[in-house]
C-alpha positions in Angstrom: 187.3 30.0 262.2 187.4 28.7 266.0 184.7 29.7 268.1 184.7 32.3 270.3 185.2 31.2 274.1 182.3 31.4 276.9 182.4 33.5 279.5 182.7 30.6 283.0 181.0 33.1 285.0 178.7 33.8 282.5 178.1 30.4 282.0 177.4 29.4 285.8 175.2 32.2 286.2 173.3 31.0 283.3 172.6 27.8 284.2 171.8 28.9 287.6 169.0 31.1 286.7 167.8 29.0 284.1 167.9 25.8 286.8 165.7 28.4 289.1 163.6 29.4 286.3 162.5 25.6 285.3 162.0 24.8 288.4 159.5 26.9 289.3 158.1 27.5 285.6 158.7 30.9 285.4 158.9 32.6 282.0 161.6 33.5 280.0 161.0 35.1 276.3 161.7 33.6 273.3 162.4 36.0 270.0 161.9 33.6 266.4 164.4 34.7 263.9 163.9 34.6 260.2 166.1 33.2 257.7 167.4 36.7 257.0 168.4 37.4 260.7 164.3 39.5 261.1 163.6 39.4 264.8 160.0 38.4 265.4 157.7 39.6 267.9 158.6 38.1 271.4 156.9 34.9 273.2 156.8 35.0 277.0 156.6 31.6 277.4 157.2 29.2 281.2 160.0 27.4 281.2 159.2 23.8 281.5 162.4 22.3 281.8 166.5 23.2 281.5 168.8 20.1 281.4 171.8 20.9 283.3 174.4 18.8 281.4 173.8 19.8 277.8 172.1 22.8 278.0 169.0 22.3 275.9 165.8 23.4 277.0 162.5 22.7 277.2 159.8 25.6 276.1 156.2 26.2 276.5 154.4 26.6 273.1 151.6 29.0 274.6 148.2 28.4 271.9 146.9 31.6 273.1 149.4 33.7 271.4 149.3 33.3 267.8 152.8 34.6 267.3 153.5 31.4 268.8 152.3 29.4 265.6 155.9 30.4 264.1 157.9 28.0 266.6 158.0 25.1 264.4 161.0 22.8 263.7 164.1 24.2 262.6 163.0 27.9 263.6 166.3 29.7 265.1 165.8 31.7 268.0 167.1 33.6 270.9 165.7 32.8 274.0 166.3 36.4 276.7 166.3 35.8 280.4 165.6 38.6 282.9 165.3 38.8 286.3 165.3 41.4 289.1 169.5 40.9 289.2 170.2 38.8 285.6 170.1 39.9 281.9 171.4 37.3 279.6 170.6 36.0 275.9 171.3 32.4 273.9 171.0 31.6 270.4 169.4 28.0 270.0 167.0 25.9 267.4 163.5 24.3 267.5 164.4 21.0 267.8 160.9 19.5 268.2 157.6 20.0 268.9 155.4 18.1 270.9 153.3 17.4 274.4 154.9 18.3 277.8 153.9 16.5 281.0 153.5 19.3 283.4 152.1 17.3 286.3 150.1 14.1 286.8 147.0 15.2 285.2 147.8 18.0 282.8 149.7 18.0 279.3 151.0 21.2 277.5 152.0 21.9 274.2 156.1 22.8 274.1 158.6 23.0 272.3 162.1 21.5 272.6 165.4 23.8 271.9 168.8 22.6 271.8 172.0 23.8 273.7 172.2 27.3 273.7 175.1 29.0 271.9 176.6 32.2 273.0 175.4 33.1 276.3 175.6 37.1 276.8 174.7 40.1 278.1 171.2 41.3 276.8 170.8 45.5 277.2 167.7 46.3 276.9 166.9 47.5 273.4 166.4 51.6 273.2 163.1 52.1 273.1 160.8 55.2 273.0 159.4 55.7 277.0 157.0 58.6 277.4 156.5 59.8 281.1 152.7 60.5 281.5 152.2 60.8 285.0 151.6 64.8 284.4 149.4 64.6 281.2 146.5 63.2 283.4 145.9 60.1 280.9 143.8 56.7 281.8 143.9 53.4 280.2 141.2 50.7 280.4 141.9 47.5 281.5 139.7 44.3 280.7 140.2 40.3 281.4 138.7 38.3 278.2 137.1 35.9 281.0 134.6 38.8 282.4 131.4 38.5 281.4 130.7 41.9 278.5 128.4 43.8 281.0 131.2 43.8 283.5 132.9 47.5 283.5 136.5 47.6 282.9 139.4 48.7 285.4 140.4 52.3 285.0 144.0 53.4 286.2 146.0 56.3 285.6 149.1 56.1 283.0 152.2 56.4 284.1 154.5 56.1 281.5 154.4 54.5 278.0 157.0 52.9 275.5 157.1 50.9 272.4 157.1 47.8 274.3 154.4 48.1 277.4 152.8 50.3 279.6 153.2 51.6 283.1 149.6 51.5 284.9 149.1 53.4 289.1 146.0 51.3 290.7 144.1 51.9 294.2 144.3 48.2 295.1 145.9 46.1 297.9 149.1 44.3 296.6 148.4 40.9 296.9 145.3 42.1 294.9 148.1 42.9 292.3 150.0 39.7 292.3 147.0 37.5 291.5 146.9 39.3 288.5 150.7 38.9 287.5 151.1 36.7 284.2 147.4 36.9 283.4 147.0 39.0 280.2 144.6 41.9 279.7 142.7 43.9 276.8 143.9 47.1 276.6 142.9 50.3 275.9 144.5 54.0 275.7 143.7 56.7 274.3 146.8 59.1 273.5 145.9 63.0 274.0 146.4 65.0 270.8 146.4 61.9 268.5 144.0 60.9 266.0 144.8 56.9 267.0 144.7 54.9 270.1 146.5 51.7 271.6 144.1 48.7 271.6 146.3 45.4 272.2 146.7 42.7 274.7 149.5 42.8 277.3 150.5 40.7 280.1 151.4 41.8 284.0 155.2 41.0 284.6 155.6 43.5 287.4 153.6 44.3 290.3 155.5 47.0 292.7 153.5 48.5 296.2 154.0 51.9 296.3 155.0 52.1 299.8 153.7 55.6 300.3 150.2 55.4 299.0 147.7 53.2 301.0 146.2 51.0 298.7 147.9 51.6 296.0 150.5 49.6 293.6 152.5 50.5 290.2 151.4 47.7 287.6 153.7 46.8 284.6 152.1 45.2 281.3 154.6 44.2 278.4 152.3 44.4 275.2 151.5 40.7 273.4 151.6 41.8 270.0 149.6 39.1 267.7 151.7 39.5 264.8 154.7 42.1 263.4 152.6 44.4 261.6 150.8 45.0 264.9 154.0 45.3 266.4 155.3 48.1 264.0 152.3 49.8 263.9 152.3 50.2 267.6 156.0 51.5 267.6 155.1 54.1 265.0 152.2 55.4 267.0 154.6 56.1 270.3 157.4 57.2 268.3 154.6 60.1 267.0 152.9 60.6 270.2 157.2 60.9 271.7 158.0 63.5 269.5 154.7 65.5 269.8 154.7 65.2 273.8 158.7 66.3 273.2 157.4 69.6 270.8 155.1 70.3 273.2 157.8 70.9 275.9 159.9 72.6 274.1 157.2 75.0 272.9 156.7 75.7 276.8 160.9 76.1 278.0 160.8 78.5 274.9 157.5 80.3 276.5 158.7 80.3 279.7 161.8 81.8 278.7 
C-alpha cells in the first residue's frame, strides 16, 4: 500500500510554525496513544527544539504533570499545534528520553520524537461548552506557591466545557500575562449539582476586554492528572449541559 502524499503547503506551514515555536519554547500538546489507538490525556509541554531537515523533535518531559510519566520509549503519539492562525496535527514516536540543555546553567528533562508522519488539519474536537455568563457563577482560583492563609482569586464564569474554563477578572492586562502558562488550583461550584470541579488548569489565553477598564477574559485548559479524572470531569459537564439545556427549555415553553 503506497503512502499517502503530503500536502507541500501543509508541509511548509508546518515547519514554519514549529521552527517559530522552538525557537521561542512555546508549547505545543502532545496526546500518548495506547496500543489499542486510546488517546490519553493531553501534555502541554515547550517545545525545546524542531530540526528542520528531518523533522524530528525535541519535547519537554514536564515532572509536574504526572500524565507525563506515560512518555517513555516507544510510546506513539500525536503531537497538536495551535496558534492564533494554525491548527495542524503529526503522528510520531518516543524515541528517547533524556536531559535537555536549555541554556548555560539549566537542564530539563525531554523527550525526543522522531519525524512526524501525516501532517494535517486538527478541528477541534466537539466538546460540551456551557455559557454561564447569565447564571451569576464564580470559580476560585489559587497558585500552589501562595502561602495557605493567602485568600484565593474570585472571578466570575463565563463559560465552561469539557476541556477548560472561561474566567472575567478586574485586573490590568499585563497583570494577566504574567500569569499565562503558570497553572492554577481550581475550584467551581456548578448551580443545581450535587458535585463540583476541583482540578488544576493552566492559562493559555489572556484577552483585554477593550470595553471594561481593568478588566480581561482569562482562559484555563484543565491539566487532568490522569484519565479517570479526565472522564469524570467530562461526565459532570455533559450533566450540568443538559440540566442548564432543560432548564431553558422549561422557560421558552413558560414563556410561550
Amino acid at each position: 500500500m503506497s503512502t499517502p502524499k503530503q500536502n507541500p503547503m501543509m508541509v511548509k506551514a508546518w515547519r514554519a510554525t514549529l521552527a517559530e515555536l522552538a525557537q521561542h519554547n512555546r508549547p505545543v500538546e502532545v496526546v500518548p496513544v495506547t496500543d489499542g489507538g486510546v488517546e490519553l490525556p493531553r501534555i502541554r509541554a515547550r517545545l525545546l527544539s524542531a530540526d528542520a531537515g528531518d523533522g524530528s523533535l525535541v519535547v519537554e518531559k514536564p515532572g509536574s504533570l504526572k500524565q507525563a510519566e506515560v512518555l517513555t520509549k516507544g510510546v506513539a503519539v500525536e503531537v497538536y499545534v495551535i496558534t492564533a492562525s494554525t491548527r495542524m496535527k503529526a503522528r510520531s514516536k518516543v524515541i528517547d528520553v533524556g536531559w535537555f540543555k536549555l541554556n548555560a546553567k539549566t537542564r530539563v528533562t525531554a523527550v525526543r520524537l522522531q519525524p512526524v508522519k501525516g501532517i494535517a488539519s486538527a478541528q477541534r474536537r466537539a466538546s460540551f461548552r456551557v455559557s454561564t455568563s447569565a447564571l451569576g457563577m464564580t470559580a476560585e482560583l489559587r497558585c500552589p506557591e501562595w502561602p495557605e492563609d493567602r485568600d484565593p482569586f474570585t472571578m466570575r464564569v463565563l463559560d465552561l466545557s469539557d476541556r477548560g474554563v472561561g474566567l472575567s477578572a478586574a485586573m490590568e492586562f499585563e497583570a494577566g500575562q504574567q500569569m499565562e502558562g503558570k497553572i492554577y488550583a481550581v475550584h467551581v461550584p456548578l448551580p443545581g449539582e450535587d458535585e463540583s470541579l476541583d482540578l488544576e488548569a493552566r492559562l493559555v489565553r489572556v484577552i483585554d476586554k477593550q470595553a471594561e477598564a481593568n478588566g480581561v477574559t482569562l482562559g484555563f485548559q484543565f491539566e487532568f492528572a490522569d484519565l479517570n479524572e479526565q472522564r469524570r470531569v467530562e461526565r459532570i459537564i455533559q450533566q450540568f449541559s443538559a440540566h442548564q439545556q432543560r432548564k431553558q427549555l422549561q422557560r421558552m415553553r413558560g414563556a410561550g
